[in-house]
VOZAZA-992688 format. One line per 2 residues: number of its first residue (from 1); their letters; for each residue z, x, y of C-alpha. Coordinates in steps of 0.25 Angstrom, whole numbers, always signed. Layout:
// VOZAZA-992688
NUM> A> Z:X:Y ~ ... $
END
This chain:
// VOZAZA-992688
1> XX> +158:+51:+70 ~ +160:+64:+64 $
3> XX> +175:+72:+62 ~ +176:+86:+57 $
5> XX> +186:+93:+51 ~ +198:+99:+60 $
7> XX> +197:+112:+62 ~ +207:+121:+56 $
9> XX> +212:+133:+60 ~ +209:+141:+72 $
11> XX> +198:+148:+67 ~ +189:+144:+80 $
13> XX> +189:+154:+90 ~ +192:+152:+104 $
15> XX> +180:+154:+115 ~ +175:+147:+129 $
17> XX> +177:+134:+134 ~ +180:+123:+145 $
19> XX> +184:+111:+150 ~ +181:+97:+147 $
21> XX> +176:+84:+159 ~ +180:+69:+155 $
23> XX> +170:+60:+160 ~ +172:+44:+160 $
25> XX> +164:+37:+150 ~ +156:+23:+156 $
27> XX> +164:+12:+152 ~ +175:+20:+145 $
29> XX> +187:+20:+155 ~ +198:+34:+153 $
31> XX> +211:+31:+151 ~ +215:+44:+158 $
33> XX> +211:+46:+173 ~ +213:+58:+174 $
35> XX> +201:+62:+165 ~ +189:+57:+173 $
37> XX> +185:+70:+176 ~ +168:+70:+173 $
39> XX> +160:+82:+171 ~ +144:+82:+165 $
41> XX> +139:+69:+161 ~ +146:+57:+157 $
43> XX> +139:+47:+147 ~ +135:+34:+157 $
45> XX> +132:+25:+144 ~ +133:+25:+130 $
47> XX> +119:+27:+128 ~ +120:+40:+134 $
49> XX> +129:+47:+123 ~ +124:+52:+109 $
51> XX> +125:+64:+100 ~ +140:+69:+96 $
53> XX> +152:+72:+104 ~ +162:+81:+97 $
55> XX> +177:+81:+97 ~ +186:+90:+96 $
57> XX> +202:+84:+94 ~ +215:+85:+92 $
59> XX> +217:+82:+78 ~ +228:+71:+82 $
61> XX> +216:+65:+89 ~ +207:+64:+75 $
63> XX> +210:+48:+73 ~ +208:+43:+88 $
65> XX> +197:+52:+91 ~ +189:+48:+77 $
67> XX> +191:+34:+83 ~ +186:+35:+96 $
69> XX> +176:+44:+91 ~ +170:+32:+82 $
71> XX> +173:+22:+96 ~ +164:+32:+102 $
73> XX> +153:+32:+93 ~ +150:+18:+92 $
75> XX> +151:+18:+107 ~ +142:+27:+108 $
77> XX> +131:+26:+99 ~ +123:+39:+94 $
79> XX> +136:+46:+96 ~ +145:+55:+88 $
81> XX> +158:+60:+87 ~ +162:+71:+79 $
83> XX> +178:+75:+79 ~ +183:+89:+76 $
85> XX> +199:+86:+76 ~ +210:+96:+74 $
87> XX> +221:+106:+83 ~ +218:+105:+96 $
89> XX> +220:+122:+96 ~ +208:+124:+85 $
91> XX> +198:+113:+91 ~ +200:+121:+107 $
93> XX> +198:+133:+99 ~ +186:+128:+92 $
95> XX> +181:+123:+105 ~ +183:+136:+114 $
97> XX> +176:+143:+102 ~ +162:+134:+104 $
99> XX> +165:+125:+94 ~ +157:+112:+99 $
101> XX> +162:+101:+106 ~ +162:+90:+114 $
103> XX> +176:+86:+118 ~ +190:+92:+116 $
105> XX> +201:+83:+113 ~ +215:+91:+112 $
107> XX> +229:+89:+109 ~ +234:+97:+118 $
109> XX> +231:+102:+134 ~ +235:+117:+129 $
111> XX> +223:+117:+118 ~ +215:+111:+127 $
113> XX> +216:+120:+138 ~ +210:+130:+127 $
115> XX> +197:+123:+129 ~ +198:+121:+144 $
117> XX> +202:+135:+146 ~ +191:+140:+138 $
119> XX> +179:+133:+147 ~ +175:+125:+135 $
121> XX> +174:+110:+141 ~ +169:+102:+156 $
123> XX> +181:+96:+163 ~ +198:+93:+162 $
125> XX> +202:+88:+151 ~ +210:+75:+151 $
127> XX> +222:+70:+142 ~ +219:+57:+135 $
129> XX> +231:+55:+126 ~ +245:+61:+122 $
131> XX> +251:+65:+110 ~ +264:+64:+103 $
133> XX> +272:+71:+93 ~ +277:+64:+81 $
135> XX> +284:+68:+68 ~ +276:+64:+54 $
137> XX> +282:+62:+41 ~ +281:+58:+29 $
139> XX> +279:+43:+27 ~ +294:+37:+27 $
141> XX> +300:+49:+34 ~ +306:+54:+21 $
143> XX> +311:+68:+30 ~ +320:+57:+37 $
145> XX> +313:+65:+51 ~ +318:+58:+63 $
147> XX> +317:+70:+73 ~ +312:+82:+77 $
149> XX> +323:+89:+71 ~ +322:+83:+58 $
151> XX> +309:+91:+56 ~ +318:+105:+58 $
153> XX> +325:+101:+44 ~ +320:+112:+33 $
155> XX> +319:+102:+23 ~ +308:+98:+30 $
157> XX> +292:+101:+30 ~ +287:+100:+42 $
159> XX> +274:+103:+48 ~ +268:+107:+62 $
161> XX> +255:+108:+69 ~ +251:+122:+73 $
163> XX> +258:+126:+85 ~ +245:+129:+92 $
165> XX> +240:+114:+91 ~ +246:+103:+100 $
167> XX> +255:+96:+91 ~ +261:+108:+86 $
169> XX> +262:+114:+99 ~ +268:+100:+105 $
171> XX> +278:+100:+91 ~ +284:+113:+95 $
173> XX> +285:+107:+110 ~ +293:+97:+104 $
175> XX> +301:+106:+92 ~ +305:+115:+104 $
177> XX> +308:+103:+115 ~ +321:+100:+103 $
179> XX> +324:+116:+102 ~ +319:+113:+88 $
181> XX> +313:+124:+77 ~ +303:+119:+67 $
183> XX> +297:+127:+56 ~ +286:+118:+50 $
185> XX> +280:+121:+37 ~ +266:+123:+42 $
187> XX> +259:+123:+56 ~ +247:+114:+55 $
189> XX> +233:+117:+62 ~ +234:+101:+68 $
191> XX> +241:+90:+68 ~ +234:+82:+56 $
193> XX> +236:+93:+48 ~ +252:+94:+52 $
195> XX> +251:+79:+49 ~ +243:+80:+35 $
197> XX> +254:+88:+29 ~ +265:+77:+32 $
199> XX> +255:+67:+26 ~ +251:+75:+14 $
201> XX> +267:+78:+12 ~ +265:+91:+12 $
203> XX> +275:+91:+26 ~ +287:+81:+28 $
205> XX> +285:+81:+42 ~ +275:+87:+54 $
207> XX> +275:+85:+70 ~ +260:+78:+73 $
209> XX> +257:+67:+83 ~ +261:+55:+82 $
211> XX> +246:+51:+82 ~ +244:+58:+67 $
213> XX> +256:+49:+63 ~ +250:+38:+68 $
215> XX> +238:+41:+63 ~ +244:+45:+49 $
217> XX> +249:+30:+46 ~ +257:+29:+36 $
219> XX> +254:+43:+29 ~ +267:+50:+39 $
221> XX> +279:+43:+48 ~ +279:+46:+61 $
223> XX> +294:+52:+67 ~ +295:+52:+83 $
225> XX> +305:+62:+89 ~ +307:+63:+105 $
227> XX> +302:+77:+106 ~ +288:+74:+105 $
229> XX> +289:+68:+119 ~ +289:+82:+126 $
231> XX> +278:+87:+117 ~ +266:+76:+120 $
233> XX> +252:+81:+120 ~ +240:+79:+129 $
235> XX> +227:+76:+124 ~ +217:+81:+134 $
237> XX> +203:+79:+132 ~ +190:+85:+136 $
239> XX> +176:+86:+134 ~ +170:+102:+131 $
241> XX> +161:+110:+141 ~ +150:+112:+130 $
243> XX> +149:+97:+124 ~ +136:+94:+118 $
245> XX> +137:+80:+124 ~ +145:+78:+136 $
247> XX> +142:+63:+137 ~ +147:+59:+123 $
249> XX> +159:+71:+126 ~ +163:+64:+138 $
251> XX> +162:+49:+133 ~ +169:+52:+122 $
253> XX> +181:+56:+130 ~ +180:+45:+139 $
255> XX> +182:+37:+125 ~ +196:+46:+122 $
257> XX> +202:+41:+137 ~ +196:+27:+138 $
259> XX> +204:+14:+136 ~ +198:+14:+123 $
261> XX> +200:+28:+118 ~ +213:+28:+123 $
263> XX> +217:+15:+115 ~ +212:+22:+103 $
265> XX> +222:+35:+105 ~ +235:+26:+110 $
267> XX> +233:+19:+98 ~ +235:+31:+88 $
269> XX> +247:+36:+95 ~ +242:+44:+107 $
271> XX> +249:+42:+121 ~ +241:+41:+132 $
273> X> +239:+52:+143 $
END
């Protein structure tokens, strides 16, 4: 399984597009009904799939999906999963502007909807996990951050995802639900990057999901505050109209909303849809 680097910036430029069909892999059950839409082929067996599927995903995704990506390749011998993970923003542009690619995992149904809008994919795309805001800091909480509004305090660094991404946009759902003003330090491209400066201590504090705390360990403490709850994100999924290989594409995300792949997203943080 191959990963490549997050793309940074928005130096891809926005084209064409689609919508993307989710088909029920043989003997991999979906969590989430209301997906089983099909269009094209499915893969009937295992022995059916080869060659790589590429993924485009939400940075927050990178630790699940490098899982389920390694569950699918031994799975499915012969098979390949390469990763491009990062904001969701930049990947839809990426994909709108012909960048190649199988299937479009997002944080967000607004970035999304840039995909689906343009043309570029072959069906509805389906929500397979939710998302929630969390507070990182540094490891013992030394800012003594307990709330939202602790972060307004000017002694503090604070930093924030882009707004055009999902967990920035979703943050300033949450700063303006408390009538709360926030000037952060910097605006990150995604939320790894906001998350990174909290663990290299170059930030006292940034708003991410609580997936990247959980998935930071003991590198940041995680602080929950109230708020978050009227900013969850959706995760919707699809596969892409110009996939190179639309069984491996489609088996894939039968993976992400089976029992199994399900178990592996729950497990770092994720709620179900």
């Amino acid at each position: 399984m191959t990963r490549t680097a997050r793309p940074t910036g928005r130096t891809l430029h926005v084209a064409g597009a689609g919508t993307a069909v989710l088909l029920a892999l043989s003997g991999c059950s979906s969590s989430d009904g209301s997906s089983s839409a099909a269009s094209g082929s499915s893969a009937s067996s295992s022995d059916e799939l080869s060659g790589t599927v590429t993924v485009f995903a939400a940075a927050s995704l990178e630790e699940s999906f490098t899982t389920l990506g390694e569950e699918f390749e031994k799975a499915h011998p012969g098979t390949k999963v390469s990763f491009s993970f990062g904001g969701s923003d930049s990947l839809a542009a990426g994909i709108t502007g012909g960048a190649p690619a199988d299937v479009f995992a997002s944080a967000s149904p607004r970035t999304m909807k840039t995909v689906t809008d343009a043309g570029d994919a072959s069906g509805t795309p389906a929500t397979f996990v939710r998302n929630q805001l969390e507070i990182a800091t540094l490891p013992g909480n030394p800012g003594k951050i307990s709330s939202l509004k602790d972060l307004t305090d000017p002694g503090l660094k604070v930093v924030l995802c882009d707004k055009a991404v999902p967990c920035g946009a979703a943050a300033q759902k949450a700063l303006g639900a408390s009538g709360l003003e926030l000037t952060p330090v910097s605006y990150e491209q995604d939320v790894k990057s906001a998350l990174t400066k909290v663990e290299l201590k170059e930030a006292d504090a940034a708003i991410v999901y609580r997936t990247d705390v959980h998935a930071a360990g003991d590198k940041v403490e995680g602080v929950e505050f109230p708020e978050s709850a009227d900013a969850v994100n959706d995760y919707p999924i699809v596969r892409l109209k110009d996939t190179g290989n639309a069984a491996a594409a489609t088996a894939f995300i039968a993976l992400v909303q089976s029992a199994q792949g399900q178990k592996v997203l729950t497990g770092a943080g994720f709620l179900k849809p």
